[in-house]
C-alpha positions as CSV (number, residue, x, y, z in Angstrom):
1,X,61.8,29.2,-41.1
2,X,61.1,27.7,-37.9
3,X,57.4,29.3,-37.9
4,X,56.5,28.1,-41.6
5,X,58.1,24.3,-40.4
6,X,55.5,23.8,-37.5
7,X,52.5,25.6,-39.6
8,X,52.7,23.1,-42.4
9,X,53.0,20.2,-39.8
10,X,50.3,21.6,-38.3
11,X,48.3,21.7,-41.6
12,X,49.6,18.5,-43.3
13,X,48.4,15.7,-40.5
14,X,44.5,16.3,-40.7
15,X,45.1,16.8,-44.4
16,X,47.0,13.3,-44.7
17,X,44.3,12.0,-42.2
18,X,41.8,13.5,-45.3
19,X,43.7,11.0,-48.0
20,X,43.9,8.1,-45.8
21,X,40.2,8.2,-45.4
22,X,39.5,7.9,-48.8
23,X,41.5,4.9,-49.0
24,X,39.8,3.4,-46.4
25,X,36.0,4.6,-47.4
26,X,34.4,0.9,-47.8
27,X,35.0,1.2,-43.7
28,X,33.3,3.8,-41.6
29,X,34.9,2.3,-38.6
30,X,38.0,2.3,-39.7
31,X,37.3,6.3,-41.2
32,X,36.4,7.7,-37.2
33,X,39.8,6.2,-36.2
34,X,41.7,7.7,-38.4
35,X,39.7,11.2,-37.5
36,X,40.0,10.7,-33.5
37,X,43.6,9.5,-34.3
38,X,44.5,12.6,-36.7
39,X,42.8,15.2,-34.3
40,X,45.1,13.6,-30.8
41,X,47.6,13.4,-33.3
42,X,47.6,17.3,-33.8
43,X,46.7,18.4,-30.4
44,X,50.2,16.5,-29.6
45,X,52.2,18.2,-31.9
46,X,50.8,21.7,-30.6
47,X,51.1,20.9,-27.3
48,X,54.6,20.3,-28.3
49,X,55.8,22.6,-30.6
50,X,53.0,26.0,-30.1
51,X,55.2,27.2,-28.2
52,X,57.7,28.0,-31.0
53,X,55.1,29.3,-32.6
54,X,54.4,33.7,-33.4
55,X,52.3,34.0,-30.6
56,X,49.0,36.3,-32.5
57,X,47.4,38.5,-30.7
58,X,44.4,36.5,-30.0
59,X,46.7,33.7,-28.7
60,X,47.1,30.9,-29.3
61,X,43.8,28.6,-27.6
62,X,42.9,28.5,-30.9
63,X,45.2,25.5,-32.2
64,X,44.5,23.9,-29.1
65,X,40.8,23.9,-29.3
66,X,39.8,23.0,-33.0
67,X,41.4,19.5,-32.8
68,X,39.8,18.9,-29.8
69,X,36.6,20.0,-31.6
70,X,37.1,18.0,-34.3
71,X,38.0,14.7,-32.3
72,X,34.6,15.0,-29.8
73,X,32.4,15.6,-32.8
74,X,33.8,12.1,-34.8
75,X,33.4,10.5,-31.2
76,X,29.8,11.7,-30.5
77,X,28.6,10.5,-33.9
78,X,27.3,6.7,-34.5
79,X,29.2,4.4,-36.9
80,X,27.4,4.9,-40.2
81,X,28.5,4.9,-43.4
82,X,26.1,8.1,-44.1
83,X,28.5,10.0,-41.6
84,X,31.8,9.4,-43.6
85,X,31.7,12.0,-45.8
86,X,31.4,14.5,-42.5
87,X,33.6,12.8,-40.5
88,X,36.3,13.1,-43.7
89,X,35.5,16.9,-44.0
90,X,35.8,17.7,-40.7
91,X,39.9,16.7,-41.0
92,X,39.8,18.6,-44.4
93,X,38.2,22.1,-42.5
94,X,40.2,21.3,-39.8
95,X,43.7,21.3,-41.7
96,X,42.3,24.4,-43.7
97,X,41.9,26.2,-40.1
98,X,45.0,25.3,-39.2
99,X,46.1,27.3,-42.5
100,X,44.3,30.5,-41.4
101,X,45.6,30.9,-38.3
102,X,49.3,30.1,-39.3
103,X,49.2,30.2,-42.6
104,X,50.2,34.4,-42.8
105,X,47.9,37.1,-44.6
106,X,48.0,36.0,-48.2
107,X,48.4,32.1,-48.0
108,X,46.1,31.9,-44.7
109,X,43.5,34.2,-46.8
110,X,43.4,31.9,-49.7
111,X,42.4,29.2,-47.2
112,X,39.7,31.0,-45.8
113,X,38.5,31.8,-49.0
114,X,38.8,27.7,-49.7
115,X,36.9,27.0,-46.5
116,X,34.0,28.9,-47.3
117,X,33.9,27.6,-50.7
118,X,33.4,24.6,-49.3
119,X,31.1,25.0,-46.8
120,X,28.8,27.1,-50.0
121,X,28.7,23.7,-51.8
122,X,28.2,21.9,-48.9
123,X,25.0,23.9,-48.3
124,X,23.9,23.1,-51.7
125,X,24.1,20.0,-51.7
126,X,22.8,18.9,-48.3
127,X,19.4,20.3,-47.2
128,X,16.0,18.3,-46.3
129,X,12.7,18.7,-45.9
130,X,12.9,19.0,-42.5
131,X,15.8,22.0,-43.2
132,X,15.0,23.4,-47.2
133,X,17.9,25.1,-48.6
134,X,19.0,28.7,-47.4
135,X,19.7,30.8,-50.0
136,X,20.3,33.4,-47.5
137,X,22.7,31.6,-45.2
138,X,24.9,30.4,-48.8
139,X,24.5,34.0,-49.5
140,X,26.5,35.4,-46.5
141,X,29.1,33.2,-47.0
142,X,29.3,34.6,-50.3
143,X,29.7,37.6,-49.0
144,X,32.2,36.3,-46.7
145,X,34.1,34.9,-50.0
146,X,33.8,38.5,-51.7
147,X,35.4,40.2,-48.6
148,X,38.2,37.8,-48.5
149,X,39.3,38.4,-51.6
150,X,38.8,42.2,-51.5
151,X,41.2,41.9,-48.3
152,X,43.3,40.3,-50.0
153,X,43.9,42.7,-53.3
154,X,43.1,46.0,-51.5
155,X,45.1,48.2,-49.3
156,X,44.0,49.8,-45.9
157,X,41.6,50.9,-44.9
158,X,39.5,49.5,-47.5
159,X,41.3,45.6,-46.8
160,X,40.3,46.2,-42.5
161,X,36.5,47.0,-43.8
162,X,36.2,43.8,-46.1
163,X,37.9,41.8,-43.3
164,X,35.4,43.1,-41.1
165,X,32.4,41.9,-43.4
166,X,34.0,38.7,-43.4
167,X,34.6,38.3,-39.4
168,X,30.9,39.4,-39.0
169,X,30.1,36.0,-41.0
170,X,32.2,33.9,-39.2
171,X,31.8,35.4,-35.6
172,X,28.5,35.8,-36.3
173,X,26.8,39.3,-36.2
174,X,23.6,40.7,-37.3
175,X,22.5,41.3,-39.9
176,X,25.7,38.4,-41.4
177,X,24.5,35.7,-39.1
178,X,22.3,33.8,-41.5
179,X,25.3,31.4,-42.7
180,X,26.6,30.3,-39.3
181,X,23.0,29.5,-38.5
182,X,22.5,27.8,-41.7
183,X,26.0,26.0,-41.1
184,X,24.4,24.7,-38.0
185,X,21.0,23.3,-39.2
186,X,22.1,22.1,-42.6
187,X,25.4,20.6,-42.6
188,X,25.5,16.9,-42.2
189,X,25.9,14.5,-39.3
190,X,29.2,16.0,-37.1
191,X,30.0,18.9,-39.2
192,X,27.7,21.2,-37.2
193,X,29.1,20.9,-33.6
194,X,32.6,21.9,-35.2
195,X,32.1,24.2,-37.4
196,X,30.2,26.1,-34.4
197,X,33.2,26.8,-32.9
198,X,35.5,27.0,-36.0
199,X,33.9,29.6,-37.7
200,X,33.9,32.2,-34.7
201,X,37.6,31.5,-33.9
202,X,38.4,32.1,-37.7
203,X,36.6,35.5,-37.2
204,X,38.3,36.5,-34.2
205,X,41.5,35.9,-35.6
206,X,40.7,37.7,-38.3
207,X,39.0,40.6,-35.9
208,X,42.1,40.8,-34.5
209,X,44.2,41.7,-37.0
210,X,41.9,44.2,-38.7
211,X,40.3,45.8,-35.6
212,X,43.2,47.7,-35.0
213,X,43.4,49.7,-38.1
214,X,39.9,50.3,-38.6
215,X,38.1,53.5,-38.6
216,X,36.9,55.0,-35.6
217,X,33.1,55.6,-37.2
218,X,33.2,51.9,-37.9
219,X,34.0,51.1,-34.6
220,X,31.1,53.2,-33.5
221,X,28.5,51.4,-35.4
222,X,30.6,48.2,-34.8
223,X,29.6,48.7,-31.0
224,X,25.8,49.4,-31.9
225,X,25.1,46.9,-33.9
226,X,26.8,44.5,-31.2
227,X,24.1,45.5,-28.6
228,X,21.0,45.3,-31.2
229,X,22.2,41.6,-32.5
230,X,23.0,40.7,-28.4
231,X,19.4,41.2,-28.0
232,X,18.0,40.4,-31.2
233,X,19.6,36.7,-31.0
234,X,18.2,36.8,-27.4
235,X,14.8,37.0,-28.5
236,X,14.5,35.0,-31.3
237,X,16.4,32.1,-28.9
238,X,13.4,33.2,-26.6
239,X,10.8,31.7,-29.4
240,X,12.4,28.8,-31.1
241,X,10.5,25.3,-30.7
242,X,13.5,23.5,-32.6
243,X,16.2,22.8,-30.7
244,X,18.9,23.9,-33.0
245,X,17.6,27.1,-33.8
246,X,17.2,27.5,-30.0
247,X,21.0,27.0,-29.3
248,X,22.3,29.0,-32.4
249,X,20.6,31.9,-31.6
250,X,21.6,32.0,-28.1
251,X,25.2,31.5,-29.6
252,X,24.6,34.4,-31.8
253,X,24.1,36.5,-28.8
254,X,27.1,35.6,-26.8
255,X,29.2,36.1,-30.0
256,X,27.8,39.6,-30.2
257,X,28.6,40.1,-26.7
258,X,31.8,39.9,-27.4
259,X,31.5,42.0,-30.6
260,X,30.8,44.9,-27.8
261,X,34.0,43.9,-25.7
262,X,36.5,43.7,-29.0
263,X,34.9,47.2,-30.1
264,X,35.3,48.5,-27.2
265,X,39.0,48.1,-26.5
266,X,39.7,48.1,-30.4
267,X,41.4,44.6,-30.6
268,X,41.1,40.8,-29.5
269,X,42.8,39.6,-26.8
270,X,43.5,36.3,-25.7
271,X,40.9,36.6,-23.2
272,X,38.4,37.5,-26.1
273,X,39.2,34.0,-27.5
274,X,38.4,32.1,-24.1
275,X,34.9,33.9,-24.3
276,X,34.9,32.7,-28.3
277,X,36.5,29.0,-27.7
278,X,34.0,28.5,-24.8
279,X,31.2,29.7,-26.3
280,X,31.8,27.6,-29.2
281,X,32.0,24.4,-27.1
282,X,29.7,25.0,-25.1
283,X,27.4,25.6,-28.1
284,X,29.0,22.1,-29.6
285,X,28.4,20.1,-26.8
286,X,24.6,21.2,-26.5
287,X,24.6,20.5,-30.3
288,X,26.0,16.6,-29.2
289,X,24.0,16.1,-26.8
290,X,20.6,16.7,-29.0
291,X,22.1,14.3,-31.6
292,X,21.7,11.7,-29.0
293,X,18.1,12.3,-28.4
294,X,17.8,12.6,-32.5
295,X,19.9,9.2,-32.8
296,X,17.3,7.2,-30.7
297,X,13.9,9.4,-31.4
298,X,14.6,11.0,-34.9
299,X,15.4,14.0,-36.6
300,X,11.8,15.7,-36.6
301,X,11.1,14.7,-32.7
302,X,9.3,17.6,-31.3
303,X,11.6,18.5,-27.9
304,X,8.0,19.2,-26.4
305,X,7.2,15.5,-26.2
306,X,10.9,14.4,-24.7
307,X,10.6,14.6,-20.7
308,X,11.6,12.9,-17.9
309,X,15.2,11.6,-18.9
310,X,17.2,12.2,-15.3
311,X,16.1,9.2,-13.6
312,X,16.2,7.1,-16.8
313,X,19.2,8.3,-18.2
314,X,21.6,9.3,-15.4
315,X,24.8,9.6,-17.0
316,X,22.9,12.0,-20.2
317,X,21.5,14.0,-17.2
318,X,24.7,14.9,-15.6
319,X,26.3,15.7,-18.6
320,X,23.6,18.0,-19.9
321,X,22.9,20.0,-16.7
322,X,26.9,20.0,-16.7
323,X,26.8,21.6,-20.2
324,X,23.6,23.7,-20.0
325,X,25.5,25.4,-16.3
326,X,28.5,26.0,-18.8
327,X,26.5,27.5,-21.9
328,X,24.6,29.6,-19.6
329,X,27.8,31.5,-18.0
330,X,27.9,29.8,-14.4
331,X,31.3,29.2,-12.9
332,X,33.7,27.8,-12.7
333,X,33.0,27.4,-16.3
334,X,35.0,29.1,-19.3
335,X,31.9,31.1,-20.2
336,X,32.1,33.0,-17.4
337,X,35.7,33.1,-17.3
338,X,35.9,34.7,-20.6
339,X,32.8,37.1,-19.7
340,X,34.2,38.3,-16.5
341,X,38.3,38.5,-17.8
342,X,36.8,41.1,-20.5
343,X,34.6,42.8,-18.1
344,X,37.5,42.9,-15.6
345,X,40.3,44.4,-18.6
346,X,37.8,46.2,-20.7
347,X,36.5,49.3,-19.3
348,X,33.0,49.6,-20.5
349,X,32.3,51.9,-23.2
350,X,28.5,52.8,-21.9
351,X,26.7,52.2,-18.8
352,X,23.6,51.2,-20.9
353,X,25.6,49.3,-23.4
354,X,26.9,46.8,-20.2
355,X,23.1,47.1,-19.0
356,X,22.1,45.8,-22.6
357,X,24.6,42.6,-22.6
358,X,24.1,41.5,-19.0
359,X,20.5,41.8,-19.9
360,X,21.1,39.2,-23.0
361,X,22.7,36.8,-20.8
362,X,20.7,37.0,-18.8
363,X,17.9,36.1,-21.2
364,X,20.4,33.0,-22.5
365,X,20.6,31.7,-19.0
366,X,16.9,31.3,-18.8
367,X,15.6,29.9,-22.0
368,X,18.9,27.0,-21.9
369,X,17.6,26.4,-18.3
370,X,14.3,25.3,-19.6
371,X,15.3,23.3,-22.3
372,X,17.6,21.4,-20.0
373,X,14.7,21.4,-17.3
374,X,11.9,20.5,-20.3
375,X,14.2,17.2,-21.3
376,X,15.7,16.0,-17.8
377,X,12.1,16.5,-15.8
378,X,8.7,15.8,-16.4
379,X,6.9,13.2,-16.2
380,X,8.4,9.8,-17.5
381,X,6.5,8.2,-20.9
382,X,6.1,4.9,-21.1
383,X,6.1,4.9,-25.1
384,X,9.1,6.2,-24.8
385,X,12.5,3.5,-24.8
386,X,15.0,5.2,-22.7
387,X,18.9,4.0,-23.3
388,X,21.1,5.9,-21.5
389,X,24.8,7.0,-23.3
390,X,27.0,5.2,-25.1
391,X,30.4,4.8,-24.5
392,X,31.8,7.0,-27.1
393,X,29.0,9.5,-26.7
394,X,29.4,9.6,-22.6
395,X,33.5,10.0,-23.6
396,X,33.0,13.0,-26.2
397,X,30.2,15.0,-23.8
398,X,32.8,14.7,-20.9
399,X,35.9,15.8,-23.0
400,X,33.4,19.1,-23.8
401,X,33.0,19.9,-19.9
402,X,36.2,19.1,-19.5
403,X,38.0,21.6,-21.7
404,X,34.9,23.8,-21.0
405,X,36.3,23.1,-16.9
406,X,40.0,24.0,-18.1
407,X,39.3,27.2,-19.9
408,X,37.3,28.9,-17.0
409,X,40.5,27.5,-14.0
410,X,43.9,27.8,-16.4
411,X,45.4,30.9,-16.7
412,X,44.8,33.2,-20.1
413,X,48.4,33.9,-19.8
414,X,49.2,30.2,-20.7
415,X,47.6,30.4,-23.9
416,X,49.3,33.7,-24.9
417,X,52.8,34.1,-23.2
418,X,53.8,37.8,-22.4
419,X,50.7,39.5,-23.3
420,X,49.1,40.1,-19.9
421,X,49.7,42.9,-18.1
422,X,51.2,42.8,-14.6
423,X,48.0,44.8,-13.6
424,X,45.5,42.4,-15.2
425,X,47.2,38.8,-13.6
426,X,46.8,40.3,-10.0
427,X,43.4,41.4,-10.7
428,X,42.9,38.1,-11.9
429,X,44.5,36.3,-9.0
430,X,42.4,38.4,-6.9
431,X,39.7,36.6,-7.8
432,X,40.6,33.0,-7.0
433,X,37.3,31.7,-7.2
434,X,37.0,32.9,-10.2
435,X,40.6,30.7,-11.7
């Protein structure tokens, strides 16, 4: 009683946020408030009462992240009444998120199912010429919707295989990764920096219920089709010229990273989910930080002729090289907390499959180098007008390195109490650079 208590507060307050918006839609002021306000709202109330909570087994750093999520991407974005419509979303996929992860099977499945629906006409409708409509990336979500609801009216194994098909859309894995790339280029305004990291928790979750019942052939090809799409997102990060692309590709890699490591021990841990939460922020914040250079220099600037921006723009330049240390897996960032805690717990299934991943990050480490190096360094244009942050924007990039800060020195055990072997905390605490 206690559990299905806190789960619909949880739920309720971004979804009363949602209807309060609406009232108030003649104001996009007013509209951010009452996201920023409904998101610190939440976090409170989780902070407070998680702890009550079922702890799952992928922990509970979910519930703590996706508010946070949700209240840097409101703050990042300009006040414009073009954003409402995003900025009211992102409380409605956040309350509907909420639902999935503590919502149970059936109830939390009918969500998920909601969710994507959402996101499909959200695709439809918003596209440019700048970013034509997908039919492939609304087409894997469809597929995402189809093996939701099979999950849902099927029995096991057959339920753990549709569940799969579903996670492989949300955490995204080739040859499903079309619709979290499309979520990331078409969406509108601040919908793409959250949904980058809600998506992929939603999968894990949903990986780690189903990953323990699945067949032992489809953990096989699970594992092999990790490695390929590591290095396939790798690559095509390797020859993007949009910056969007760029990042989401490198994302896809890190996700399929961390396929390998959940095959390989046959669930996901909470120290999966730091690897997931930070890769999603990480991928958020880079996402923020280009909407500041679109905000002042357009949608269709060519990153190519943007250079020189660290002397101009100190504060941007710290934050960046702050973020682009953190996406590319340097310490004391949770990137390379995440990477290292699995590496550390999850004995390697093949020498040449750990060859294989280093190699892809390896690979993501270079190319977000030189974007950061291309914008910060250079020489400085003179056509160009240089304005450095923004209050709101300098507040929501340092909340990102922040949390991204917290997750590589706190403890996994905090976020799921009792799961953490006495083995794996003094390895852990062996390595006190490392936390």
């Amino acid at each position: 009683m206690t559990d299905l208590f806190i789960s619909w507060l949880f739920i309720g307050i971004p979804f009363v946020g949602a209807f309060v918006c609406r009232a108030c839609w003649s104001d996009p002021h007013r509209i951010r408030m009452v996201v920023i306000i409904c998101s610190v709202t939440n976090l409170a109330s989780i902070a407070g009462l998680a702890d009550l909570l079922s702890s799952p087994p992928d922990g509970l750093l979910p519930l703590y992240l996706l508010p946070i999520a949700a209240m840097v991407s409101a703050l990042g974005q300009p006040v414009h009444e073009s954003h409402r419509l995003s900025w009211a979303m992102t409380l409605v996929f956040l309350g509907l998120g909420m639902a999935v992860l503590t919502g149970g099977n059936s109830f939390g499945q009918l969500c998920l199912i909601s969710l994507l629906l959402i996101i499909v006409f959200l695709l439809y409708r918003h596209h440019s010429r700048l970013w034509p409509i997908s039919w492939w990336g609304i087409g894997s979500f469809a597929v995402a919707v189809a093996g939701a609801g099979f999950s849902l009216v099927t029995e096991s194994p057959i339920s753990s295989v549709a569940t799969l098909v579903t996670c492989a859309v949300l955490l995204p894995l080739m040859p499903f990764h079309d619709g979290y790339l499309t979520a990331l280029t078409r969406l509108p305004s601040s919908l793409p920096p959250f949904m980058v990291l809600l998506l992929p928790v939603l999968g894990l979750h949903g990986l780690a219920i189903a990953m323990p019942t699945m067949p032992n052939e489809f953990v096989t090809i699970i594992s092999l089709l990790a490695l390929a799409s590591s290095l396939y997102g790798a690559i095509k990060a390797l020859a993007q010229s949009r910056v969007r692309l760029l990042v989401g590709y490198g994302s896809v890699s890190f996700f399929s990273i961390l396929w390998w490591f959940v095959a390989g021990a046959s669930t996901a841990t909470a120290r999966a989910t730091v690897l997931a939460g930070a890769v999603g922020l990480a991928t958020g914040g880079l996402l923020m930080a280009w909407q500041v250079i679109r905000t002042r220099y357009g949608d269709d600037v060519d990153p190519q002729a943007i250079s020189g921006l660290a002397a101009a723009m100190p504060k941007y330049a710290v934050l960046l090289s702050l973020l682009g240390l953190a996406a590319m897996g340097m310490p004391p960032f949770g990137v390379f907390a995440g990477f290292m805690g699995l590496l550390l717990t999850t004995p390697p299934s093949s020498t040449i499959g750990l060859f294989i991943a280093l190699t892809a990050w390896l690979a993501a480490s270079w190319y977000i180098m030189q974007m950061v190096q291309q914008l910060l360094f250079g020489a400085r244009r003179p056509d160009l007008r240089y304005a450095d942050l923004r209050h709101p924007e300098f507040t929501s990039l340092l909340i990102v390195v922040l949390a991204l800060l917290a997750l590589g020195l706190a403890p996994t055990s905090l976020f799921a109490p009792g799961q953490i072997s006495d083995k794996a905390t003094a390895m852990e605490q062996s390595l006190t650079w490392n936390r």
